[in-house]
KETORVO-600268 format. One record per residue (C-alpha): residue in one letter; x, y, z. Coordinates in steps of 0.1 Angstrom, whole numbers, plus 2048, in hexadecimal, padded with zeros to 3 digits. Last residue first. Layout:
<recs>
rest=A xx=X yy=Y zz=Z
...
</recs>
This chain:
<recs>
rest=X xx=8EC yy=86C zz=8BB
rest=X xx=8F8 yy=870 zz=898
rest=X xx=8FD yy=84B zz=88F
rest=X xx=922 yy=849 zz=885
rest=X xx=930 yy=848 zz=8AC
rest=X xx=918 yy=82D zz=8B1
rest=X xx=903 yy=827 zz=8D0
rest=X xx=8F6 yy=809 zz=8E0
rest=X xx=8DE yy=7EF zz=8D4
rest=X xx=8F5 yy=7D1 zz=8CC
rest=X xx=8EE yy=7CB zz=8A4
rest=X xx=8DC yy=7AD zz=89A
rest=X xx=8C2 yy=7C0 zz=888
rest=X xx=8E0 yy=7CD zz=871
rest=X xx=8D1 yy=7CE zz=851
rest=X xx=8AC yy=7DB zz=85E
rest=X xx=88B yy=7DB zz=851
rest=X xx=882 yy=7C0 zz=867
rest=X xx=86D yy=79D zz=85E
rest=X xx=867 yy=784 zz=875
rest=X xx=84F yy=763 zz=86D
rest=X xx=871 yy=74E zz=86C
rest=X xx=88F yy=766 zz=872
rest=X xx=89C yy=783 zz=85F
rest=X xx=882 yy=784 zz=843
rest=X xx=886 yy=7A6 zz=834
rest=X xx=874 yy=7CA zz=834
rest=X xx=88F yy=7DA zz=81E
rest=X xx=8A8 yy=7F3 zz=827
rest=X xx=8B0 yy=810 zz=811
rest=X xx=8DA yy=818 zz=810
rest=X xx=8E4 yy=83E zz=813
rest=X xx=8E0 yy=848 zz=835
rest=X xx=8E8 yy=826 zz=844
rest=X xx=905 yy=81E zz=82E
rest=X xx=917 yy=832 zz=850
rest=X xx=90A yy=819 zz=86C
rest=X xx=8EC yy=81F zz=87E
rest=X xx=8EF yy=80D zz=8A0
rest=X xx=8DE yy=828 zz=8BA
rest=X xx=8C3 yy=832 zz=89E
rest=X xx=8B4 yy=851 zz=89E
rest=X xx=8C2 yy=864 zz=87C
rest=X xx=8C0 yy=83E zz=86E
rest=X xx=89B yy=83A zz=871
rest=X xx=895 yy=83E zz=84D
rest=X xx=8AF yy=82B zz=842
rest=X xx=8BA yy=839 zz=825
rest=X xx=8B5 yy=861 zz=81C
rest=X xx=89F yy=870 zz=835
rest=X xx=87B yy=87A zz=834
rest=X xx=879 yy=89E zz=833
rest=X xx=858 yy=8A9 zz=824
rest=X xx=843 yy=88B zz=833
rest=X xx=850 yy=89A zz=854
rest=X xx=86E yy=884 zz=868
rest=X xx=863 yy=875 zz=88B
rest=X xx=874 yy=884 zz=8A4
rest=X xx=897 yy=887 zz=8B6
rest=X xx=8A0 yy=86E zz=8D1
rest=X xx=88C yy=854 zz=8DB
rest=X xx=883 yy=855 zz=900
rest=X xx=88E yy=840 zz=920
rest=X xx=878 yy=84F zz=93C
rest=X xx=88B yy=85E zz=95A
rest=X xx=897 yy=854 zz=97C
rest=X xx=89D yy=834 zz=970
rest=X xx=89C yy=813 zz=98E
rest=X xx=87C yy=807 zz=97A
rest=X xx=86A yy=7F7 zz=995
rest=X xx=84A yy=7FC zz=980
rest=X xx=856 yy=7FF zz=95C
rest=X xx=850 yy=81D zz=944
rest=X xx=851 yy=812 zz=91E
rest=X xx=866 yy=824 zz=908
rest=X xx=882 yy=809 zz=909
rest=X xx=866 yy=7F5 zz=8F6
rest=X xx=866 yy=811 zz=8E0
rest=X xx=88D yy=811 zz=8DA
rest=X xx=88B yy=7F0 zz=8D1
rest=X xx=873 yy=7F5 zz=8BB
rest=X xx=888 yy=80A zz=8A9
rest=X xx=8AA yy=7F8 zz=8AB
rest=X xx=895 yy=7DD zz=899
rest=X xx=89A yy=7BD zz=8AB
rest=X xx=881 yy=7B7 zz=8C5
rest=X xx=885 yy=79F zz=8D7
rest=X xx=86C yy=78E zz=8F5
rest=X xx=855 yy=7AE zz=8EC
rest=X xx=858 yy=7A4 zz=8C9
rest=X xx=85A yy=77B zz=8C8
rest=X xx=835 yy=781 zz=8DF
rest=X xx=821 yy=799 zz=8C5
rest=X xx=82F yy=77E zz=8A9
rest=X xx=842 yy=795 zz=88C
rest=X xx=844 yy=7B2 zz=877
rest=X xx=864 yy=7CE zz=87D
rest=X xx=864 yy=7ED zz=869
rest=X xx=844 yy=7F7 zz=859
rest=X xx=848 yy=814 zz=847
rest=X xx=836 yy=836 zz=845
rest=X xx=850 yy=84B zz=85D
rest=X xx=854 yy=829 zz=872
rest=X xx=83B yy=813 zz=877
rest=X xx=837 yy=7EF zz=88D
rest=X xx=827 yy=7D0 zz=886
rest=X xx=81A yy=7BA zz=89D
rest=X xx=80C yy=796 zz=8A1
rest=X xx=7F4 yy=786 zz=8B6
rest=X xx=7ED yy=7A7 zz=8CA
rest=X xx=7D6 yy=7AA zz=8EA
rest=X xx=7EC yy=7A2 zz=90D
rest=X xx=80C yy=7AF zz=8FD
rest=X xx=7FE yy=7CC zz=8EB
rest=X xx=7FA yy=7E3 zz=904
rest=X xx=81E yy=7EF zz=90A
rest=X xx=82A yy=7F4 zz=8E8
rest=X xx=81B yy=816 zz=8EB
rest=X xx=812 yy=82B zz=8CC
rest=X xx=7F0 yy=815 zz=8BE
rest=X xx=7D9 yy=808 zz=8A7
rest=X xx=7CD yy=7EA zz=8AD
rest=X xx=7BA yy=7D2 zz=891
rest=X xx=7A6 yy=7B9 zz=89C
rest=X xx=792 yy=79A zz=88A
rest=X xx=773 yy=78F zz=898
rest=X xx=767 yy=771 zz=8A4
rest=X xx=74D yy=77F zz=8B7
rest=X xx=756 yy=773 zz=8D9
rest=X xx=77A yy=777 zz=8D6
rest=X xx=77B yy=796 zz=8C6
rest=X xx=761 yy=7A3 zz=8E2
rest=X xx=779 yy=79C zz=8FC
rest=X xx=797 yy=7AB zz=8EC
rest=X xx=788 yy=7C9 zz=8E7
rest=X xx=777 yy=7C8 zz=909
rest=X xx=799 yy=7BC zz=91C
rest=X xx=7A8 yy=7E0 zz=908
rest=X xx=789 yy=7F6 zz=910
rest=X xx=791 yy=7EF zz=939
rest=X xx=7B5 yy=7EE zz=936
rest=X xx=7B4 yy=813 zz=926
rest=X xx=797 yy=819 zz=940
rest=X xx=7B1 yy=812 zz=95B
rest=X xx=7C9 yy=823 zz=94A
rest=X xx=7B9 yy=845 zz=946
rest=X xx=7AD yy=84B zz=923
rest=X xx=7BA yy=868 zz=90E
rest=X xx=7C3 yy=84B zz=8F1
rest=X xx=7B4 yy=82B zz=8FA
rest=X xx=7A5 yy=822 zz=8DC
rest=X xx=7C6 yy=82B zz=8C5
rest=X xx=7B4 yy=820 zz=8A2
rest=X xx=7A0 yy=802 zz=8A6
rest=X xx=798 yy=7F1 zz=888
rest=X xx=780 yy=7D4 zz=890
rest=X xx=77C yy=7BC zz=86F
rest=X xx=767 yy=7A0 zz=868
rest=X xx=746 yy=7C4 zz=872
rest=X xx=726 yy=7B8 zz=882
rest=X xx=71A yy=7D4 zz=873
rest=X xx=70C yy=7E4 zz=89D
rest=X xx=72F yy=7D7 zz=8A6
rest=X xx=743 yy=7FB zz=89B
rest=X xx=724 yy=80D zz=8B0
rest=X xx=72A yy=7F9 zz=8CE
rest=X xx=74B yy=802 zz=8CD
rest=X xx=745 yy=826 zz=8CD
rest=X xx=72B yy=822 zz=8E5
rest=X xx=74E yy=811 zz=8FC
rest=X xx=761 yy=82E zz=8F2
rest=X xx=745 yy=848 zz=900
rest=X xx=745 yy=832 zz=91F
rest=X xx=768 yy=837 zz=926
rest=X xx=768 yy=858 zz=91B
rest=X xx=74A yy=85E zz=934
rest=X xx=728 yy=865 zz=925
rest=X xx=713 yy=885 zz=927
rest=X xx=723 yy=89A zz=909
rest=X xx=71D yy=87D zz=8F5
rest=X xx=6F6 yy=87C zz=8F6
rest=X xx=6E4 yy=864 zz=90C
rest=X xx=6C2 yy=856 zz=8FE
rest=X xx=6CD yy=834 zz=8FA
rest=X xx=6E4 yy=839 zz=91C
rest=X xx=6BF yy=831 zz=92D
rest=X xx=6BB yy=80E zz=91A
rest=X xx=6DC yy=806 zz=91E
rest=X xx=6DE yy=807 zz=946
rest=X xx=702 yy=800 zz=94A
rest=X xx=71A yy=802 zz=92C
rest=X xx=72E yy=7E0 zz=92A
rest=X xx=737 yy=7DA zz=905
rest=X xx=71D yy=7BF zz=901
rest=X xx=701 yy=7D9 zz=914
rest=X xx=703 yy=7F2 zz=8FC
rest=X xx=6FF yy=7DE zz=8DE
rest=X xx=6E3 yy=7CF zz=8EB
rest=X xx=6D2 yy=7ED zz=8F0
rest=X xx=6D6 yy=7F8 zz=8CE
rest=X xx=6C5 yy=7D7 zz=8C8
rest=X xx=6A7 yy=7DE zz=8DE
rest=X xx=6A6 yy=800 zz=8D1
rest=X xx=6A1 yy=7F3 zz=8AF
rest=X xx=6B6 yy=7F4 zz=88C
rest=X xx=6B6 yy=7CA zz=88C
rest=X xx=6A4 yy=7C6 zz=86A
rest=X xx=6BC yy=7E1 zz=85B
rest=X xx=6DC yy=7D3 zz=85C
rest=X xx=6F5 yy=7E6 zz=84E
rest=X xx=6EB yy=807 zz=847
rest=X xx=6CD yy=805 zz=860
rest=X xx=6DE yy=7F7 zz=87A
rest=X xx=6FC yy=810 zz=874
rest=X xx=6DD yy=82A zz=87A
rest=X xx=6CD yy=817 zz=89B
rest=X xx=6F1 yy=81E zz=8AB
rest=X xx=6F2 yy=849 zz=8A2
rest=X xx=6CF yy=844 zz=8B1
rest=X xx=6D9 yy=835 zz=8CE
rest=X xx=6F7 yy=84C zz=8D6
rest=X xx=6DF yy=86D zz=8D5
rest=X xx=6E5 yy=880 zz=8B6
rest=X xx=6F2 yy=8A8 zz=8BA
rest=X xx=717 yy=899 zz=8C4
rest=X xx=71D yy=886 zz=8A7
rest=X xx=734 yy=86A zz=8B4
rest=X xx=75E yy=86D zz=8A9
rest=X xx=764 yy=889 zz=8B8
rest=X xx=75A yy=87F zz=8DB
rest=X xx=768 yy=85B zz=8D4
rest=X xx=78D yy=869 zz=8D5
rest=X xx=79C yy=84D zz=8BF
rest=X xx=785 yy=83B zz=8A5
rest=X xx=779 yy=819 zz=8A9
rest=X xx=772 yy=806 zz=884
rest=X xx=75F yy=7EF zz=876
rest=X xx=769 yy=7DB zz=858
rest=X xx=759 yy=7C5 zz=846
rest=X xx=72E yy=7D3 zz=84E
rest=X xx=740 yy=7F4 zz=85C
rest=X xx=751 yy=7FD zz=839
rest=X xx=74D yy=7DF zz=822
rest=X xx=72B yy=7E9 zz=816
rest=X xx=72D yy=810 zz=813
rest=X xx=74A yy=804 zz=7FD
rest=X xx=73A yy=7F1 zz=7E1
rest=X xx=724 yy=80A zz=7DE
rest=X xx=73D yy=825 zz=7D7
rest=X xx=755 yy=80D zz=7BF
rest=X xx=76E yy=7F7 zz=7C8
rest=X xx=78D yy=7FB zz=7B6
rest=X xx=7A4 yy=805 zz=7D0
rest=X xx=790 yy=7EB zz=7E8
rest=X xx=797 yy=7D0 zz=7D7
rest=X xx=779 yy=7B7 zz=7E8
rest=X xx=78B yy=796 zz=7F4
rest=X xx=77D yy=79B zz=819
rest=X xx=791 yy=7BF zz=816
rest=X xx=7AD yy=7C0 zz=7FD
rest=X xx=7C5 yy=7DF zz=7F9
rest=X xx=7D9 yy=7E1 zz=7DA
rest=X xx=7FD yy=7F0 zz=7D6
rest=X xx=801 yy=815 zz=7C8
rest=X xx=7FA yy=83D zz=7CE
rest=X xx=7DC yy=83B zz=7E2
rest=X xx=7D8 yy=862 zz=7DF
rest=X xx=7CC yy=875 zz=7FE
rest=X xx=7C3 yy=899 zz=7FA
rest=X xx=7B1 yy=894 zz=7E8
rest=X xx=7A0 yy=879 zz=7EB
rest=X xx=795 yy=879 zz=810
rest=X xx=7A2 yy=858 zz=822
rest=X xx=789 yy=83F zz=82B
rest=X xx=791 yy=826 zz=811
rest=X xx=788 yy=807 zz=82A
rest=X xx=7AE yy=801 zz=831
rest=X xx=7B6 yy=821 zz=829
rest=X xx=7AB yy=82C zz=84A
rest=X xx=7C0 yy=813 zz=856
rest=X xx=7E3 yy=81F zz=844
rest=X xx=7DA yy=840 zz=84E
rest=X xx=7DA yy=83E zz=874
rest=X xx=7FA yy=827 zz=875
rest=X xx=80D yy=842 zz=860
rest=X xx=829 yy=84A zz=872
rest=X xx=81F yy=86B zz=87F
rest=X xx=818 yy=862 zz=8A6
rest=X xx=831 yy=847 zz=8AF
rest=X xx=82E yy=825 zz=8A5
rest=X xx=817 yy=800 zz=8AA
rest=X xx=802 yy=7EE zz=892
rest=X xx=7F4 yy=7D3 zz=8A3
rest=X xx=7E2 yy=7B4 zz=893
rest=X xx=7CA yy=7A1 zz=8A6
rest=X xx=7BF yy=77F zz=894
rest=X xx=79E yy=773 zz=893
rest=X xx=79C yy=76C zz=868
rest=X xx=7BD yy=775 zz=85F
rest=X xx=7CE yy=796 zz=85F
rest=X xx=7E9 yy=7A6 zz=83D
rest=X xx=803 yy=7B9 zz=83C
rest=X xx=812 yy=7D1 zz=823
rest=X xx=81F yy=7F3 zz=827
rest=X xx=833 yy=802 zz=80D
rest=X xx=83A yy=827 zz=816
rest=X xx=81C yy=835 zz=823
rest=X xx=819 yy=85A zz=826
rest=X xx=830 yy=862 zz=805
rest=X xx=828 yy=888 zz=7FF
rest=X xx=81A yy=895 zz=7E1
rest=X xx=823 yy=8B9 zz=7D9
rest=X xx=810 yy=8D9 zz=7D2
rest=X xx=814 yy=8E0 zz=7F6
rest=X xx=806 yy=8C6 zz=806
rest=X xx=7F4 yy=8A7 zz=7F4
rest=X xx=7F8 yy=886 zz=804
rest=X xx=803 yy=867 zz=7FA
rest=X xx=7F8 yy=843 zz=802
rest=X xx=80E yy=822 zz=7F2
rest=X xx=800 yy=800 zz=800
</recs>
């Protein structure tokens, strides 16, 4: 998948080549900093993006067999929410706030499934991601729910199509963490019990242990390192997923401070020559600013975009840092 953007008079490469791919039940993560590209790369997923000023620039996308590039207007009113469904982050922008949350449910039921667009089924909804008193919150407008409970009628309204495919785009962002573990057992709950397939969206490395099968993580529009949720967290062998594991504060942690990455995430505008990650990187050699890695098979069902993977993670006096 190949997305650019319009800025400027110019088209900017957004996402750079990304390819994966989430079987029937499977939870797929898809983890990096803010600006990588995680967010576009699943809104394009159901051709959500606004053309112009997005451009899907090359690859395919295929969603339950249906080419969704070449799938006309019809075709894709159908796949989004009935194939895939999908949780948006900050649930108080993402619900019309003049609509009360029932009938902003009873209207995907009538989209999508039109026998069951009843109170009684909005209701339902309600109850299976764990709002208390459904009929009353029917009748609730955003503006008087919790964020925790305006996530969870988010939810409810992504189910309401009975979507194969749950795309969850940071659900836990500006949520404390006990509500962050709350909404994560629920996701993982429901995609259980459903049957559904799941894909995360998130920054933190930190949450995916207990949910993911497999992960892939971004960098500046790539992915970088693919492989088993567990095999990553164990080892991870990119120097840039490392360094977000490192990220991650410990309890008992005897540092005083948090471990951060250094520098930022290049602009669309500025992306650097090589390795993209090599103004960052603790073991970038010199053929690092010039050479282009390629997302490779390092180990069985491993893949890093990375020629020396292997390296010790500690500084080098040719990386810049």
């Amino acid at each position: 998948m190949q997305i650019d953007f319009a800025s400027g008079g110019r088209r900017l490469r957004a996402v750079d080549g990304v390819s994966f791919s989430i079987a029937a039940g499977e939870t797929f993560c898809l983890v990096g900093e803010s600006g990588c590209g995680k967010s576009a790369t699943a809104l394009a997923i159901a051709r959500l993006l606004p053309e112009p000023p997005a451009y899907y620039a090359g690859g395919e996308i295929r969603l339950d067999g249906v080419d969704v590039l070449r799938a006309t207007e019809r075709q894709l009113r159908g796949l989004r929410g009935r194939v895939a469904g999908y949780v948006f982050q900050e649930p108080g922008a993402a619900l019309n706030p003049v609509y009360r949350v029932g009938a902003q449910i009873k209207e995907m039921l009538r989209l999508h499934r039109p026998g069951a667009a009843t109170d009684a089924e909005a209701a339902r909804l309600l109850k299976s991601v764990g709002i208390p008193a459904p009929e009353t919150r029917l009748r609730s407008f955003p503006h008087e729910m919790s964020g925790g409970m305006l996530q969870r009628a988010l939810i409810a309204l992504a189910l309401a199509a009975e979507p194969k495919l749950l795309v969850a785009d940071e659900p836990t962002t500006a949520l404390d963490v006990t509500i962050q573990a709350q909404i994560l057992d629920l996701l993982k709950h429901l995609k259980e019990r459903l049957g559904m397939s799941l894909l995360l969206i998130t920054h933190n490395l930190g949450i995916v242990g207990d949910i993911a099968d497999r992960v892939g993580v971004m960098y500046a529009g790539q992915i970088v390192e693919m492989a088993p949720a567990r095999a990553l967290l164990r080892r991870p062998l990119h120097p840039y997923t490392r360094a977000l594991i490192a990220s991650v504060p410990m309890l008992g942690a005897p540092e005083a401070r948090l471990r951060s990455i250094p520098g930022n995430v290049p602009a669309l505008d500025a992306m650097p020559g090589g390795c993209r990650f090599h103004p960052r990187c603790p073991v970038a050699r010199p053929d690092c600013r010039e050479k282009k890695p390629e997302l490779a098979e390092v180990e069985s069902s491993r893949r890093a975009r990375c020629p020396y993977w292997a390296a010790p993670a500690q500084a080098d006096s040719d990386s810049g840092l």
